[in-house]
C-alpha positions in Angstrom: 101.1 104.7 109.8 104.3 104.9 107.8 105.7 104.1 104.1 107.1 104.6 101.3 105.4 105.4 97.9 107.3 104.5 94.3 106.6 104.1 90.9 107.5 101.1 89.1 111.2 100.3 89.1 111.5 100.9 92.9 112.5 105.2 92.1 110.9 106.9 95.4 107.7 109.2 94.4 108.4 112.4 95.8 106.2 115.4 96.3 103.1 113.2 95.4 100.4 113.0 97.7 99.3 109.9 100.1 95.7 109.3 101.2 95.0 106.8 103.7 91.5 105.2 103.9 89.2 102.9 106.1 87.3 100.6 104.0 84.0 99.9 105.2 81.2 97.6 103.5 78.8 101.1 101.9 82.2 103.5 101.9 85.8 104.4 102.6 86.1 106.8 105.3 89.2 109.3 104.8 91.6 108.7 107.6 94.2 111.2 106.6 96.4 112.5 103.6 100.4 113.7 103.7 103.0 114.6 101.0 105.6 112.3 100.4 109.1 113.5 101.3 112.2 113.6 99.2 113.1 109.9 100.0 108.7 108.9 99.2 108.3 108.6 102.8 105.2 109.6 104.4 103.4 109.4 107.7 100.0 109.8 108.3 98.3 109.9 112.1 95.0 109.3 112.8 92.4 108.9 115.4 90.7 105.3 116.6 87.3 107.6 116.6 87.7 107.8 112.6 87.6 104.0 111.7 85.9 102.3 115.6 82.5 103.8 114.4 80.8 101.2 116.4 81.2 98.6 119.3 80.7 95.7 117.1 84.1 96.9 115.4 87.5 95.2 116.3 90.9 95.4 116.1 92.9 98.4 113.2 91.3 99.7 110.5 90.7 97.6 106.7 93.4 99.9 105.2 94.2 101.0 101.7 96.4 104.0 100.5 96.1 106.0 97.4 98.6 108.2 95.5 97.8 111.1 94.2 99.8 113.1 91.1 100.4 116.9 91.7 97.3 117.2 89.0 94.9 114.9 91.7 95.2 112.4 89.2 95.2 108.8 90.8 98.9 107.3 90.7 97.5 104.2 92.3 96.3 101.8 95.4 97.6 99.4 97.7 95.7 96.6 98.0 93.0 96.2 101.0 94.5 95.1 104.7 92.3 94.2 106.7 93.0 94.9 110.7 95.8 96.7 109.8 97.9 97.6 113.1 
């Protein structure tokens, strides 16, 4: 998956660090962090295995990023989306 993190404004977040996450009914399952570059791109790879825990499951993972201040101090979320490709 690929993006772009920035604050409010639209100025590019750089250095900070991206989490991305699978969001199950009990828990969110850690798919895989980055650091953003000096433009607040990231990309972050990850295995099917980590988010197809089951056959019942279908399609991409529910998806939701955090960002993460130097400190570890919670930046923000995105949003939820669901079968994300």
């Amino acid at each position: 998956m690929r993006g772009q993190a920035t604050f409010a404004g639209g100025r590019p977040a750089v250095g900070v660090t991206v989490r991305a996450f699978d969001q199950d009914v009990a828990r969110a399952t850690l798919l895989g962090e980055t650091i953003t570059d000096d433009t607040g791109q990231y990309t972050i790879n990850f295995a099917e295995s980590l988010f197809r825990r089951s056959p019942a499951e279908r399609g991409g993972p529910e998806l939701f990023v955090q960002v993460l201040a130097a400190d570890g101090s919670l930046l923000g979320r995105s949003i939820v989306r669901r079968n994300a490709a």
